[in-house]
N, C-alpha and C positions, 0 to 999 in steps of 0.2 A: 592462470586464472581459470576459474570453473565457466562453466556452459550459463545462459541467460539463466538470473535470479529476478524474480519479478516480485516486489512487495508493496504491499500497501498503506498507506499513511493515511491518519484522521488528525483531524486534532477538532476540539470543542469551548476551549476554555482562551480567556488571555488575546491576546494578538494571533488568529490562529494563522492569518497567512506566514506571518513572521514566525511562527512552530514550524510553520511545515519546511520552510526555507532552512530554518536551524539545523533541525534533524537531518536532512540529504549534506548541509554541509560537516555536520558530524559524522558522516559515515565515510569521510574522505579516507582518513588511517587506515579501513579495512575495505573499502568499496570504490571502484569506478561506477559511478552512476553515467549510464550510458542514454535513457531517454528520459523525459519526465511528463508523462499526463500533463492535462489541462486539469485544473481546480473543478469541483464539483461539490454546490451546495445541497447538502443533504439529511434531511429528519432522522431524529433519532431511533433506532430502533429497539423495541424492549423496553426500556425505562426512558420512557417518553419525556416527562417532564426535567425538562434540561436543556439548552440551546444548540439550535441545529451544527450540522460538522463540515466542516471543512475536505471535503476528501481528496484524493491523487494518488495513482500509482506509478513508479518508477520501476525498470530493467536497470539489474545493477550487472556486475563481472564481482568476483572475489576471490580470492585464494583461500579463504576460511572454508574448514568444512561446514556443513547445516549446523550442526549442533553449535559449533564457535559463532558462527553467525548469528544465531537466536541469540544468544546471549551477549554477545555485541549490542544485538540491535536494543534487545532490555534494558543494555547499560545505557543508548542514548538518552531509552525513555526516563530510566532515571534521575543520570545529572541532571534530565531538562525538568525534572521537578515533578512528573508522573505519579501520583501517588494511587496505589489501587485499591477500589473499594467495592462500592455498590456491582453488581454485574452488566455491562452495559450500559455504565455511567461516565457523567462526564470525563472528559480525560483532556489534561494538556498537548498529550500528544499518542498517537497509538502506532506501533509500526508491526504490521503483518507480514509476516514472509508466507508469502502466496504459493508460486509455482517454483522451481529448482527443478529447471529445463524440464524433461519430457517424464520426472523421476516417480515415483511413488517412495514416501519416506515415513516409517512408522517408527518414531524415536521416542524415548520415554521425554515426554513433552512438549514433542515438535510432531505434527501429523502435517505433510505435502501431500497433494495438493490441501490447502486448506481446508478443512470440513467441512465448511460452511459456506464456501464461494459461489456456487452455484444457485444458492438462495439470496443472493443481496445485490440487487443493482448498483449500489453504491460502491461497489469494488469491481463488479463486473464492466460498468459502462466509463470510466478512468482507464481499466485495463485492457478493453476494447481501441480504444484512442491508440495504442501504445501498440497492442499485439494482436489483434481482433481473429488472426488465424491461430494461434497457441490451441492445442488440443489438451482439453483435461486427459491423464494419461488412464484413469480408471472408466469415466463417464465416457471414453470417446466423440465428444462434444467441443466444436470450438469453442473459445470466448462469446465471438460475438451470437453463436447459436445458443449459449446459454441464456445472452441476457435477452434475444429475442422471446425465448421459452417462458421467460417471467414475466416476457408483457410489457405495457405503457410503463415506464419509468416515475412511480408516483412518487415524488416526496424527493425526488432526484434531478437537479440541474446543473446545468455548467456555469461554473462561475467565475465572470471577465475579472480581470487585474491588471492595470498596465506595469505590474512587479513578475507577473509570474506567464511566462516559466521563468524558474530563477536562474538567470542567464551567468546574472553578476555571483552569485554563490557559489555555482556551479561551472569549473573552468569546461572548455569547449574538449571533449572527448568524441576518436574517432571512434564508430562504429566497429566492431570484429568483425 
């Protein structure tokens, strides 16, 4: 198994707590999901007009490399009925792979740490819950000093469920 993989999950469409549930348990075959964020109700950003998202990040373990990973993870969003369009549009389900340990990874279609992580409290403040010390390996910045750096958390909340974290989806895995 590879070193902590940390990704991020949306979804906006449909039953989204039951997307997000889905998707962590579709990533059984190729992932030990090892913690799971709290839910995070969260505004769209960019193409606003659309219903707010669902968000959460999970720490996975995996034996796939990056690149097999990405495309795993596309394939979840696939079968789960994904279809992409508009940019920053709704989506049934969205999976990010965020950090891959301490790495920097420039692949023809895969950029680690995410590009854009540092700018969106809606992935920063899930991924806080989870790893609040993880150091961006380029920005030399924790997590949780990123999402301090961007300020009040507008358009960003935690959001209660007596289903989640999905305990029952997700069998009980020890920590490495």
């Amino acid at each position: 198994m590879n070193e902590a993989v940390y990704i991020g999950l949306g979804s906006n469409l449909g039953d989204k707590e039951r997307n997000l549930r889905e998707s962590l348990r579709r990533m059984r075959p190729f992932a030990r999901v090892r913690v799971v964020s709290s839910l995070y109700r969260t505004e769209p950003v960019g193409f606003i007009e659309q219903d707010w998202f669902l968000n959460a990040a999970a720490c996975i373990q995996t034996a796939l490399e990056p690149a097999a990973l990405l495309d795993a993870l596309l394939a979840v969003e696939q079968t789960m009925g994904r279809v992409r369009g508009v940019r920053n549009g709704p989506r049934l389900i969205d999976l990010d792979l965020l950090f891959w340990g301490n790495q920097i990874l420039d692949l023809p279609g895969l950029c680690v740490p995410h590009p854009r992580i540092s700018e969106r409290q809606f992935v920063l403040l899930p991924l806080a819950e989870i790893a609040e010390e993880l150091v961006h390996p380029k920005l030399q910045m924790s997590v949780a000093a990123m999402s301090r750096a961007l300020g009040a958390p507008l358009g960003v909340a935690r959001w209660y469920s007596d289903q989640w974290p999905p305990h029952a989806t997700i069998p009980a895995m020890p920590v490495a």
